[in-house]
C-alpha positions as CSV (number, residue, x, y, z in Angstrom):
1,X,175.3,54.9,123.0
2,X,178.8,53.3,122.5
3,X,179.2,52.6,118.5
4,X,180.0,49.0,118.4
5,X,182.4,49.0,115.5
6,X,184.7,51.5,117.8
7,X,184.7,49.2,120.5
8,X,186.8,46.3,121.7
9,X,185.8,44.1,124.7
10,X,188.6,43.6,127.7
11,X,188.6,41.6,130.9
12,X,190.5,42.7,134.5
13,X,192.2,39.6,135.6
14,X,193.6,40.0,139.0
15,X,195.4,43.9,138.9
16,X,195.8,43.7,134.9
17,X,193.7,44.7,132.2
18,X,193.7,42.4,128.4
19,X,192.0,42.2,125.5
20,X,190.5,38.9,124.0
21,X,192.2,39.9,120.4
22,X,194.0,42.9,119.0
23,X,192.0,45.0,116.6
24,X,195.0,45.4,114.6
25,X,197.5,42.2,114.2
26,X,194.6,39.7,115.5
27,X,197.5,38.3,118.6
28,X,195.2,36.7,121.3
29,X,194.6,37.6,124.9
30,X,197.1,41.0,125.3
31,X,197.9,42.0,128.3
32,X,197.6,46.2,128.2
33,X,200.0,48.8,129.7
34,X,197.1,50.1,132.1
35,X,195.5,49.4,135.4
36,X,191.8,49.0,136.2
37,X,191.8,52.2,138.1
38,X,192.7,54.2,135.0
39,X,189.9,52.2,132.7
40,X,187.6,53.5,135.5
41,X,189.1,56.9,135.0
42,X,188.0,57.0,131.7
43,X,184.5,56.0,132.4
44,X,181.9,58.5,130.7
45,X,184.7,60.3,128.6
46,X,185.9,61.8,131.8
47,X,189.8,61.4,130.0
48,X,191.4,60.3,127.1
49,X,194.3,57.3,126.8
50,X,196.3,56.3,124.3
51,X,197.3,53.1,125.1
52,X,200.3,51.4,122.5
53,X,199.4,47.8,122.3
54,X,202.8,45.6,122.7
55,X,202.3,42.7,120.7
56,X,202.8,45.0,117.3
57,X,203.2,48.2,118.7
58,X,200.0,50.1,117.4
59,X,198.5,52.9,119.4
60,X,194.8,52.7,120.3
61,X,193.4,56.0,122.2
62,X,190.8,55.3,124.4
63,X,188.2,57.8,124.5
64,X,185.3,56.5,127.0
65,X,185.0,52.9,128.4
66,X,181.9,51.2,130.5
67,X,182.6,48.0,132.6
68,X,182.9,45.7,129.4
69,X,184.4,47.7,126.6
70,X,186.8,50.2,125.8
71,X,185.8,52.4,123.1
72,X,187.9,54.3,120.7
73,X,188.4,57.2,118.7
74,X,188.3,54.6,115.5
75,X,186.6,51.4,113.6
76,X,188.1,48.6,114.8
77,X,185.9,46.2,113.7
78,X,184.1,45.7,110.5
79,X,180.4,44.9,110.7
């Protein structure tokens, strides 16, 4: 089971792959320097991604993801 607080939800929109808010700074809607074939690559903890988040530069590694989140090796939410 995916623990929710390490989770963030994202959306594929055409060939791109963005979050709803960043975990870190709050920005809305960011875009994300990967492709929907490598979120599918990390389906089940099959790989690891770090992924460095461009609207303030924090890094976020990606440790398994399902078809609606992408879930971290940290809190990123507080319950």
């Amino acid at each position: 089971m995916i623990p929710f607080r390490n989770s963030v939800p994202y959306d594929i929109v055409i060939n791109d792959v963005y979050v709803q808010e960043c975990p870190f700074c709050k920005s809305t809607h960011v875009l994300l320097p990967i492709k929907p074939a490598e979120v599918k690559s990390i389906y089940g903890g099959a790989r690891k991604r770090t992924v460095i988040l461009p609207c303030c530069h924090s890094a976020l590694k990606l440790i398994d993801a399902d078809q609606d989140y992408l879930l971290s090796n940290r809190p990123l939410r507080e319950l």
